[in-house]
N, CA and C atoms as a LAMMPS dump frame, in Angstrom:
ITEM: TIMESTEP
0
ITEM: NUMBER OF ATOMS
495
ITEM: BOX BOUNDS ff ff ff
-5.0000000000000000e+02 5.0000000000000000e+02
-5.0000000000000000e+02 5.0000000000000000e+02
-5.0000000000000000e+02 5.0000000000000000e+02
ITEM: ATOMS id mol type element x y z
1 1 1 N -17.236 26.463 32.857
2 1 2 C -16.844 27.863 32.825
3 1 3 C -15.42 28.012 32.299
4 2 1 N -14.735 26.996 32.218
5 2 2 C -13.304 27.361 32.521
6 2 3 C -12.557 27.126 30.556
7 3 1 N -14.241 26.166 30.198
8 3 2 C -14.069 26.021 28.607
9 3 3 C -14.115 27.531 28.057
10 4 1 N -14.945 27.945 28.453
11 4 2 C -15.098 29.62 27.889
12 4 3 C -14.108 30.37 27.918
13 5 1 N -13.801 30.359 29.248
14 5 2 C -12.921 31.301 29.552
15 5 3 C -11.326 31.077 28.052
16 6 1 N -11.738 29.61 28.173
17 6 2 C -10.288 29.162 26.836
18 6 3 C -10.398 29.37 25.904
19 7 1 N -11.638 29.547 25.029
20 7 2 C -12.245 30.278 24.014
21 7 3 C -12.316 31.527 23.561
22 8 1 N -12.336 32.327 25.268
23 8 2 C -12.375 33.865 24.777
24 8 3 C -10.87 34.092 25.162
25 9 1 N -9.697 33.189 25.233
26 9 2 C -8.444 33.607 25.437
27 9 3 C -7.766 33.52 24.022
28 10 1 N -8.394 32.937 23.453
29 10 2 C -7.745 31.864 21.895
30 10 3 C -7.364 33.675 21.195
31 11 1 N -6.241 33.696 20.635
32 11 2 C -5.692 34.94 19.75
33 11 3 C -5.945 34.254 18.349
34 12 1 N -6.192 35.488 17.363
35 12 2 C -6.106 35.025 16.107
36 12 3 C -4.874 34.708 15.613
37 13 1 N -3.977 34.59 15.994
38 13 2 C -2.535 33.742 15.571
39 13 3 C -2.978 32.308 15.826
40 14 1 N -3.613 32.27 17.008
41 14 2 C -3.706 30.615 17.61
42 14 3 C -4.187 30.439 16.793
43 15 1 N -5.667 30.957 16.517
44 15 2 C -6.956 29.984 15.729
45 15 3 C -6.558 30.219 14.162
46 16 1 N -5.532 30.867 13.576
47 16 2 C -4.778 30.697 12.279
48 16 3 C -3.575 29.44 12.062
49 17 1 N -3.039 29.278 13.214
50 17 2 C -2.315 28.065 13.417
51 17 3 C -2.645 26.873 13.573
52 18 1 N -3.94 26.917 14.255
53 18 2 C -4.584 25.874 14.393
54 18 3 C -5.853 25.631 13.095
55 19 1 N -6.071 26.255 11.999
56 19 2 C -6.719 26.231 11.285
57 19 3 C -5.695 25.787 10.207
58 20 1 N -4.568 26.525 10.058
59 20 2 C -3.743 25.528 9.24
60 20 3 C -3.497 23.922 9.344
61 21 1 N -3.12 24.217 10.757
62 21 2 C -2.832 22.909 10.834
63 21 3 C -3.961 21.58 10.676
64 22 1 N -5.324 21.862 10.597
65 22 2 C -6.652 21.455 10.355
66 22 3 C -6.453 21.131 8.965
67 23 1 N -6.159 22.407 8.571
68 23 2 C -5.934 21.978 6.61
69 23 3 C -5.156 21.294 6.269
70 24 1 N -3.927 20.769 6.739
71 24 2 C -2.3 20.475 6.189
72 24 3 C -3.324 18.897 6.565
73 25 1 N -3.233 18.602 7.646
74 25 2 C -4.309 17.165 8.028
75 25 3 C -5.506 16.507 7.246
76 26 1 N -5.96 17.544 6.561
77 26 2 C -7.262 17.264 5.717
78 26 3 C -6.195 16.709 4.11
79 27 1 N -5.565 17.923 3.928
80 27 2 C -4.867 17.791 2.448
81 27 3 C -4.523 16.284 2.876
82 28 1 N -3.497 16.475 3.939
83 28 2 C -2.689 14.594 3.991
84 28 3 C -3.509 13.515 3.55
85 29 1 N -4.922 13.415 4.393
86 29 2 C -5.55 12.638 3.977
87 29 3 C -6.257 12.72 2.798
88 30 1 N -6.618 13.548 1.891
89 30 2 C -7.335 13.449 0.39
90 30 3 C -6.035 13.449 -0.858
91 31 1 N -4.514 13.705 -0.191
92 31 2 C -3.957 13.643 -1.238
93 31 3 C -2.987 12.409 -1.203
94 32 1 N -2.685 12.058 -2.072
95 32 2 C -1.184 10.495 -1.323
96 32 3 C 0.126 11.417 -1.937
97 33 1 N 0.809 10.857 -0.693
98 33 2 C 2.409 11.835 -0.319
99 33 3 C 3.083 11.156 0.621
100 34 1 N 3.976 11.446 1.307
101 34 2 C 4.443 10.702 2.084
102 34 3 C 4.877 11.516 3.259
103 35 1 N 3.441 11.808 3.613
104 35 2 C 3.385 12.286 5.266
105 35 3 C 3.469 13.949 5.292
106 36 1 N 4.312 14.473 4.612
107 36 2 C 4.707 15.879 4.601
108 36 3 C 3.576 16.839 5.425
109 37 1 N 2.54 16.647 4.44
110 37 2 C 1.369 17.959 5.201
111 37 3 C 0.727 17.496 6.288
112 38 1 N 0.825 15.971 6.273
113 38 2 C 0.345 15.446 8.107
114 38 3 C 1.145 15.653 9.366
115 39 1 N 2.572 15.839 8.974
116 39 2 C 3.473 15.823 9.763
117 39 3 C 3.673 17.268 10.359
118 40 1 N 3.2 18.069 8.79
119 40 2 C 3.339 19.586 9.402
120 40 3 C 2.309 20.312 9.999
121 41 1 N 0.679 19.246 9.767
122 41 2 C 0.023 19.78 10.418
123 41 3 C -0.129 19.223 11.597
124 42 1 N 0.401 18.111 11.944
125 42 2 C 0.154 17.879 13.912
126 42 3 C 1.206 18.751 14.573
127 43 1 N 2.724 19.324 13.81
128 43 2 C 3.225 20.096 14.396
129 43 3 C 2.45 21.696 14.363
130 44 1 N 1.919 21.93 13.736
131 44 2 C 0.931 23.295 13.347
132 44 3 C -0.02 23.308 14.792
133 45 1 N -0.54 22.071 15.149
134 45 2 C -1.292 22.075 16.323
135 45 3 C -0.602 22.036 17.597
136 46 1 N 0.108 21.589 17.908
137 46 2 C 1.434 21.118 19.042
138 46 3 C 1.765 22.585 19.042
139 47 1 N 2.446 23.425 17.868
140 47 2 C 2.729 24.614 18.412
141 47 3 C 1.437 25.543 18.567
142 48 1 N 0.876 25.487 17.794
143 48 2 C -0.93 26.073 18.796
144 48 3 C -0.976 25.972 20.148
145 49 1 N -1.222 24.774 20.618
146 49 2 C -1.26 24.185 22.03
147 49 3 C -0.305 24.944 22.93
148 50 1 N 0.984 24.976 22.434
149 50 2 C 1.871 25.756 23.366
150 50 3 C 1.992 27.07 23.521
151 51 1 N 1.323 27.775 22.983
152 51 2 C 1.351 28.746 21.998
153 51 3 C 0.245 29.566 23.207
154 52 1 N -1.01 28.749 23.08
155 52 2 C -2.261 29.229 23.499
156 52 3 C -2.39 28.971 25.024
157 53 1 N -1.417 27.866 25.408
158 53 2 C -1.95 27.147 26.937
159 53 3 C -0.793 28.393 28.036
160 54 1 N -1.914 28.748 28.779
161 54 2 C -1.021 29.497 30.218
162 54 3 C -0.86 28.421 31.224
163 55 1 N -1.231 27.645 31.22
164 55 2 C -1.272 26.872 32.094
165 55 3 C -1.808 25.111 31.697
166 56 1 N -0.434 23.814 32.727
167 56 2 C -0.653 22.807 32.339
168 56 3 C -2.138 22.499 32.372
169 57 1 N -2.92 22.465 32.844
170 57 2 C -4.648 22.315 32.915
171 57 3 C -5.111 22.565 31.473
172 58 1 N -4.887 24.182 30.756
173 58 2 C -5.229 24.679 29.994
174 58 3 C -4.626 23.606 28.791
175 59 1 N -3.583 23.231 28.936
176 59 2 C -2.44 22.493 27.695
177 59 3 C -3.718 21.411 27.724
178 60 1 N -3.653 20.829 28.765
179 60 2 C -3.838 19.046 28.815
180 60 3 C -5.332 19.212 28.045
181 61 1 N -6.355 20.511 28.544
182 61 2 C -7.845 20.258 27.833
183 61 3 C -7.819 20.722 26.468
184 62 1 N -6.9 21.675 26.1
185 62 2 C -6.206 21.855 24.452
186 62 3 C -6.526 20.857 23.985
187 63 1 N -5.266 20.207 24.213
188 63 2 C -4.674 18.786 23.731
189 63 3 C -6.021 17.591 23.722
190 64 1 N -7.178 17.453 24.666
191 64 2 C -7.776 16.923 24.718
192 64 3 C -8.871 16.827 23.291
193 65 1 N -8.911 18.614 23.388
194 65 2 C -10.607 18.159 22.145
195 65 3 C -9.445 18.805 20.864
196 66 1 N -7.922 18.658 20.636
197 66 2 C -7.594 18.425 19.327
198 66 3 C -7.426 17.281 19.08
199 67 1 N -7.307 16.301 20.444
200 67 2 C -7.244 14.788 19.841
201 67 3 C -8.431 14.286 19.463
202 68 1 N -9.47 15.017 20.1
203 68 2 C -11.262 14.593 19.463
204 68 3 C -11.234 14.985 18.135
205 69 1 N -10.843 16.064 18.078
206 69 2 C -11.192 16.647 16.528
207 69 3 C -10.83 15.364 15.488
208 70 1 N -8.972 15.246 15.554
209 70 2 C -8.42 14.381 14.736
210 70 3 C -9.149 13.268 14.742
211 71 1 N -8.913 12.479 16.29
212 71 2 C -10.06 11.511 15.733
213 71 3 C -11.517 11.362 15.458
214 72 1 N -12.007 12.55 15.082
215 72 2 C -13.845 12.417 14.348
216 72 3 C -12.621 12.495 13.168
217 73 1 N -11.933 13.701 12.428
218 73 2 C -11.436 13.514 11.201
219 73 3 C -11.177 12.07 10.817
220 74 1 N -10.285 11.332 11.821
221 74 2 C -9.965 10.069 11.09
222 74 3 C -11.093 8.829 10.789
223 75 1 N -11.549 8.792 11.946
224 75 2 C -12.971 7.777 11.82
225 75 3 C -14.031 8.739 10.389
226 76 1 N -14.467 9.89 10.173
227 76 2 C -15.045 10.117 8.791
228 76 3 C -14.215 9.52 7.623
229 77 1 N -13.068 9.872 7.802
230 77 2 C -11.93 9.563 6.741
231 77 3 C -11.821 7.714 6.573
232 78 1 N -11.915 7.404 7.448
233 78 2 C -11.813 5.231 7.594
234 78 3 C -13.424 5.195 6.621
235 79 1 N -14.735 6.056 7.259
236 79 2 C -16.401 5.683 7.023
237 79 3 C -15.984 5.947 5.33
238 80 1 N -14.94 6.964 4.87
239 80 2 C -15.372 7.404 3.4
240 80 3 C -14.668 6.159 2.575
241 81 1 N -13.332 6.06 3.423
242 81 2 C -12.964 4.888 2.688
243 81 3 C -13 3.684 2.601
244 82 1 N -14.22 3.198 3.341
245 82 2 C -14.668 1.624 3.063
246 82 3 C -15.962 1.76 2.59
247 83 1 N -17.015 3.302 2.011
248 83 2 C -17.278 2.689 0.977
249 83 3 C -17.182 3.276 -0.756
250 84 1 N -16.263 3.336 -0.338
251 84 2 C -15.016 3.666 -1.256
252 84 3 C -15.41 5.731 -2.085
253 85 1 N -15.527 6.164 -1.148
254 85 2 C -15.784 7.648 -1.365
255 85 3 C -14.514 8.343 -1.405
256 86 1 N -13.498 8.091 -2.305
257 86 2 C -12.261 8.88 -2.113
258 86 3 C -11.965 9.435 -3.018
259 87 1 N -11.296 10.676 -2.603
260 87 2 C -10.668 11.352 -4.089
261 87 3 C -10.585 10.902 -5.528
262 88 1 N -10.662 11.422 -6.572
263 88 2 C -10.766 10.827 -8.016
264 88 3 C -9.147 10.059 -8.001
265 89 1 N -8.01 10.748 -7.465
266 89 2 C -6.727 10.745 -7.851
267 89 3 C -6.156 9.565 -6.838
268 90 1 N -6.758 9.391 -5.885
269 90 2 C -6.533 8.052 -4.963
270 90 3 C -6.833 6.58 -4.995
271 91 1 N -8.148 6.506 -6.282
272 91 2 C -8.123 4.992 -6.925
273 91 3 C -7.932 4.949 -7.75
274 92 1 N -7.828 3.765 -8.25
275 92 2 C -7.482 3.13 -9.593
276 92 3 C -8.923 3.259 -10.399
277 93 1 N -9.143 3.648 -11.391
278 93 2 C -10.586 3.178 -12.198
279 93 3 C -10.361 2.452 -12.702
280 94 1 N -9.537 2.187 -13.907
281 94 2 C -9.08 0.937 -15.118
282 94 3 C -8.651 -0.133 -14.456
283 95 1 N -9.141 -0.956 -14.944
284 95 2 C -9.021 -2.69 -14.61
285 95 3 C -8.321 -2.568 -15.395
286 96 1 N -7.017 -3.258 -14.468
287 96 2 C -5.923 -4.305 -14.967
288 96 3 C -5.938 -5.724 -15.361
289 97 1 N -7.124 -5.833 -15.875
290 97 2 C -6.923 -7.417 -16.381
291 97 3 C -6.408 -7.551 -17.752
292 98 1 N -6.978 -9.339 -17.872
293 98 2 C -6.54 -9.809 -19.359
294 98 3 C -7.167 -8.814 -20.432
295 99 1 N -8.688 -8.575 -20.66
296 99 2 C -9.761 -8.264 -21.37
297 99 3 C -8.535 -6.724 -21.714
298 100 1 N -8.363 -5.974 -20.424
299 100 2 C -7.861 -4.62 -20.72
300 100 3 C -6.488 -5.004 -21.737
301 101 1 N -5.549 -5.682 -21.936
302 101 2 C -4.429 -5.549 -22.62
303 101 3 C -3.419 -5.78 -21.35
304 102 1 N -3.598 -5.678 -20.207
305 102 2 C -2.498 -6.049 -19.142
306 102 3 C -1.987 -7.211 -18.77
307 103 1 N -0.743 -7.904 -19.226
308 103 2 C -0.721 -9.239 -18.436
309 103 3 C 0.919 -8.725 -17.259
310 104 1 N 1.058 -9.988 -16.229
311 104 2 C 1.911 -9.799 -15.356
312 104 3 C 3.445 -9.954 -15.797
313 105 1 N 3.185 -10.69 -16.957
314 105 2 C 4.418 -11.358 -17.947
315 105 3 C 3.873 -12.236 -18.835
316 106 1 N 4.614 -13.145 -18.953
317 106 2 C 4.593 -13.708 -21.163
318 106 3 C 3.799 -14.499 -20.617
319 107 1 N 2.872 -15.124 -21.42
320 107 2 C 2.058 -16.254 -21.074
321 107 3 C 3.086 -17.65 -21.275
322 108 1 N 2.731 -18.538 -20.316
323 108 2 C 3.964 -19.92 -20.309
324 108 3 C 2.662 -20.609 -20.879
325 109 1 N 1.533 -20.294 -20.676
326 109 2 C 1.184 -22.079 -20.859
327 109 3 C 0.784 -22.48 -22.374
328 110 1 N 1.204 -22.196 -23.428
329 110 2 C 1.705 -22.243 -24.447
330 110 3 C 3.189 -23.728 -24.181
331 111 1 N 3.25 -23.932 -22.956
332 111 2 C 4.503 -24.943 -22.765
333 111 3 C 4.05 -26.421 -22.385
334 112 1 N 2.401 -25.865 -21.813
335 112 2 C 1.836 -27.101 -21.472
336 112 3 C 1.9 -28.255 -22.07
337 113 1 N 2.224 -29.418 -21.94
338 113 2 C 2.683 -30.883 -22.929
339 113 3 C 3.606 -30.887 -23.172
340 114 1 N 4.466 -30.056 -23.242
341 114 2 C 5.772 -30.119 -24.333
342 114 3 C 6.612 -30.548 -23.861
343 115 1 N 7.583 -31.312 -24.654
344 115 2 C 8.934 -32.086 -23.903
345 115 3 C 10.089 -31.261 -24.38
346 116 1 N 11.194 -31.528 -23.371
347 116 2 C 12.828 -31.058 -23.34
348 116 3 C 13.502 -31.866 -22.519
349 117 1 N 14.557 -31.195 -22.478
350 117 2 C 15.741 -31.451 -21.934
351 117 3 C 15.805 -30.466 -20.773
352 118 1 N 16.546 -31.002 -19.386
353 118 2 C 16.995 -30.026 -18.65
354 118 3 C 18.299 -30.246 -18.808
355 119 1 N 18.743 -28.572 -18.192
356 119 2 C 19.635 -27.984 -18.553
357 119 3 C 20.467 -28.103 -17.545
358 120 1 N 20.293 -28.004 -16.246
359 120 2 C 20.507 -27.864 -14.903
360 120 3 C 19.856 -29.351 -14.383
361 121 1 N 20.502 -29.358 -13.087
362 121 2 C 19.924 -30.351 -12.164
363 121 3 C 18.215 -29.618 -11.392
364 122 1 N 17.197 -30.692 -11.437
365 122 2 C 16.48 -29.737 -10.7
366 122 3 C 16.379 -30.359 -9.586
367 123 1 N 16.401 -29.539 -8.575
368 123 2 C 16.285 -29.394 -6.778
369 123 3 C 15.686 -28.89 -5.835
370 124 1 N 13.784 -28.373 -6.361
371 124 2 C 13.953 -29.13 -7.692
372 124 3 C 13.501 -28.27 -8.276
373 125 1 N 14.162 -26.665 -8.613
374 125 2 C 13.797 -26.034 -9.077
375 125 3 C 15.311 -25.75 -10.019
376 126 1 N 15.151 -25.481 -11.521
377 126 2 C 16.211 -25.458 -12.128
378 126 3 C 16.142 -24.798 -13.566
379 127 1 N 16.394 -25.3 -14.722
380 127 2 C 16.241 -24.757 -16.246
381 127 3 C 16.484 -26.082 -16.732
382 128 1 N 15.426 -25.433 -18.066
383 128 2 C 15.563 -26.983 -19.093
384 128 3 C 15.229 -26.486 -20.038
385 129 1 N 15.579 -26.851 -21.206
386 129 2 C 15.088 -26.102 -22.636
387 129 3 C 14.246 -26.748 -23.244
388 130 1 N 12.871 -26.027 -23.318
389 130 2 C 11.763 -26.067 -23.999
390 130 3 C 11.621 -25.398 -24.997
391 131 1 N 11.494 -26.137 -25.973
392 131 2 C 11.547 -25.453 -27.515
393 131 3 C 11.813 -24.212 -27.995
394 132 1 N 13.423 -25.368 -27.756
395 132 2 C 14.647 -24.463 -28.42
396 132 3 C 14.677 -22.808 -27.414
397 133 1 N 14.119 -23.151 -26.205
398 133 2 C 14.257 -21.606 -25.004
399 133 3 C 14.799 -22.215 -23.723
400 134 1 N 15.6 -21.769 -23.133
401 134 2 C 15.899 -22.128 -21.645
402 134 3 C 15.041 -21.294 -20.983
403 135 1 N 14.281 -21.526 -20.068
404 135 2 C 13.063 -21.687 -19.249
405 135 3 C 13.517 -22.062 -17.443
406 136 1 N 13.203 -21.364 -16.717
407 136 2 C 13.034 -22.009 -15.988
408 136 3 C 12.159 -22.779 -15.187
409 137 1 N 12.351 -24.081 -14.625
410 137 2 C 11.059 -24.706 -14.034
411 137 3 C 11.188 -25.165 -12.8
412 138 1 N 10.434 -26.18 -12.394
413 138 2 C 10.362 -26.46 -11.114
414 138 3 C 9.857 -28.01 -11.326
415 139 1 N 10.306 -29.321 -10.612
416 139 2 C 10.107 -30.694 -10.59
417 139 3 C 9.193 -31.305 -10.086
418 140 1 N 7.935 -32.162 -10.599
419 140 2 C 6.918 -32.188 -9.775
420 140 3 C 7.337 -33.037 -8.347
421 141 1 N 8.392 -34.193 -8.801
422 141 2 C 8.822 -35.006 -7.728
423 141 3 C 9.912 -34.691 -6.722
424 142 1 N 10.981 -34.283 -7.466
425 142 2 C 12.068 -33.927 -6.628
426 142 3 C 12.996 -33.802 -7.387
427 143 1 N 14.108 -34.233 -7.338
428 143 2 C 15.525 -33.713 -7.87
429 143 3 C 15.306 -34.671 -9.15
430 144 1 N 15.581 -34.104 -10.444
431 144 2 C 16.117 -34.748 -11.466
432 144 3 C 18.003 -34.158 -11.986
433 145 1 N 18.199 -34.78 -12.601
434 145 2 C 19.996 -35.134 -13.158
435 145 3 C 19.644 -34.151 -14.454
436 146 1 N 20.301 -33.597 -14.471
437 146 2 C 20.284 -32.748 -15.897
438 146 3 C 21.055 -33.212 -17.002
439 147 1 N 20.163 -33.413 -18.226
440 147 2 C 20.174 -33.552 -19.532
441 147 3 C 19.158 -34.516 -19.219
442 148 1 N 17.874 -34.931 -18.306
443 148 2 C 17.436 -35.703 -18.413
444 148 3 C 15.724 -35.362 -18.884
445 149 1 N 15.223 -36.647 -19.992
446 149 2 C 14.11 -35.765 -20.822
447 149 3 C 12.606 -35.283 -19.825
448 150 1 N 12.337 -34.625 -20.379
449 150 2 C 11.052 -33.767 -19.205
450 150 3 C 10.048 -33.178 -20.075
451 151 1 N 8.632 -33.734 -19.369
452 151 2 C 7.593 -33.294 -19.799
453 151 3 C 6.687 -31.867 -18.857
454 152 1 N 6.199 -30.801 -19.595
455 152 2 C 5.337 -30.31 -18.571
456 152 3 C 4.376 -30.669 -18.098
457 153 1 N 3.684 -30.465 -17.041
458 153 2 C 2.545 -31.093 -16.774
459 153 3 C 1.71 -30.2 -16.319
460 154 1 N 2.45 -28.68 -15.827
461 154 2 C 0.908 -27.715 -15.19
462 154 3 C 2.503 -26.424 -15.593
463 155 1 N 1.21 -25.379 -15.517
464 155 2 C 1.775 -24.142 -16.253
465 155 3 C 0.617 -23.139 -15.095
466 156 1 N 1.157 -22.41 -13.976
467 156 2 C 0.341 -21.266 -13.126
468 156 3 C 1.126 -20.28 -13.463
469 157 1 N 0.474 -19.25 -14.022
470 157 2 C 1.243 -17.919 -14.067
471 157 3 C 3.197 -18.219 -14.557
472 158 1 N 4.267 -17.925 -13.941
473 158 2 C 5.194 -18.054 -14.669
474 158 3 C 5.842 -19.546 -13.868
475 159 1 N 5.368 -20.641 -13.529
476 159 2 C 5.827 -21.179 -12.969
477 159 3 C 5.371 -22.569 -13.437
478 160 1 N 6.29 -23.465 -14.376
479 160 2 C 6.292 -23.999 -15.042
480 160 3 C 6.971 -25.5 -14.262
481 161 1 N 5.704 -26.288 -14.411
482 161 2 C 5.926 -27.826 -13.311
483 161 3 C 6.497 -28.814 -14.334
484 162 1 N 7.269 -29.285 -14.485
485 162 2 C 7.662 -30.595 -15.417
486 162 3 C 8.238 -32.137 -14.082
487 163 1 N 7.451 -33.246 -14.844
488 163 2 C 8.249 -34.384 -14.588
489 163 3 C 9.135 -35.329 -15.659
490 164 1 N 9.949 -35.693 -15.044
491 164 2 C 10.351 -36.558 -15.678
492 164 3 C 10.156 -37.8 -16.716
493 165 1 N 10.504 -38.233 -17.956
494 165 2 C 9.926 -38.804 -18.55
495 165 3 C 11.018 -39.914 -19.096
C-alpha cells in the first residue's frame, strides 16, 4: 500500500527530474565522454529522491528501485556489450593490420643477418650501427664493449637482438 501511496505522491517536476536523469544515464552509456552526462544524471536522481521523499522510509524505498532501475540499465548495457551490440560510433570497424596499410613503426627485420659495429657498450641494451644507421639493440648474452663487431640474430617488432661476433 505504502508503494502507491509513493506513486500517487510523485509531482511532475519529480518524474521530469527523474526522467532526465534516466536520459543523461542512457546518453553516458551509448556515447564515450568522460562521465559528464552520467555524473549529471545520478545527480538528476539524488535530487529527485530528495526532492520527492517526506520521509526517511520514503527516501530509503526511492533510493531502492532507482538502484534497481540503474542496475537492470547496467546489466542490459554489459548483455549488449559482450555481444558486441554497440553504438556505430563506439567501435572500431577498420582493421588495423598489415593487409590495411597500418604498421606500429618501420619494419627492422630488413636487419636480420647483418653485421656492425656497436656504438655504445651493451648492458645489454645499447646502439650499434647497422648499415651505416645507429639503431638501437639489445645483447643476446650480456654486456658487450663497444666498437665491438655484432651480428643480428632475431628482429620482433622494434627490438633488435644481436650477438657478438
Amino acid at each position: 500500500m505504502e508503494f502507491m501511496e509513493l506513486i500517487q505522491n510523485v509531482s511532475v517536476l519529480s518524474a521530469g527530474i527523474f526522467a532526465l536523469g534516466m536520459i543523461l544515464l542512457i546518453i553516458e552509456v551509448c556515447t564515450p565522454g568522460f562521465g559528464v552526462a552520467g555524473g549529471l544524471g545520478l545527480i538528476c536522481l539524488v535530487v529527485d529522491i530528495f526532492i520527492t521523499a517526506k520521509t526517511i522510509t520514503q527516501g530509503l524505498i526511492m533510493t531502492g528501485i532507482v538502484a534497481v532501475i540503474v542496475a537492470i540499465l547496467a546489466v542490459i548495457s554489459i548483455a549488449l556489450i559482450s555481444k558486441g551490440k554497440l553504438p556505430g560510433n563506439l567501435m572500431l570497424k577498420e582493421s588495423t593490420d598489415k593487409e590495411s596499410g597500418y604498421t606500429g613503426g618501420s619494419d627492422k627485420s630488413g636487419y636480420l643477418g647483418k653485421q656492425g659495429k656497436t656504438v655504445t657498450e651493451l648492458r645489454p641494451a645499447g646502439a650499434a650501427e647497422l648499415d651505416g644507421k645507429r639503431v638501437d639493440v639489445v645483447s643476446q648474452g650480456g654486456f658487450v664493449e663497444s666498437g665491438a663487431d655484432v651480428e643480428v640474430v632475431e628482429v620482433s617488432g622494434n627490438r633488435i637482438v644481436v650477438k657478438a661476433i
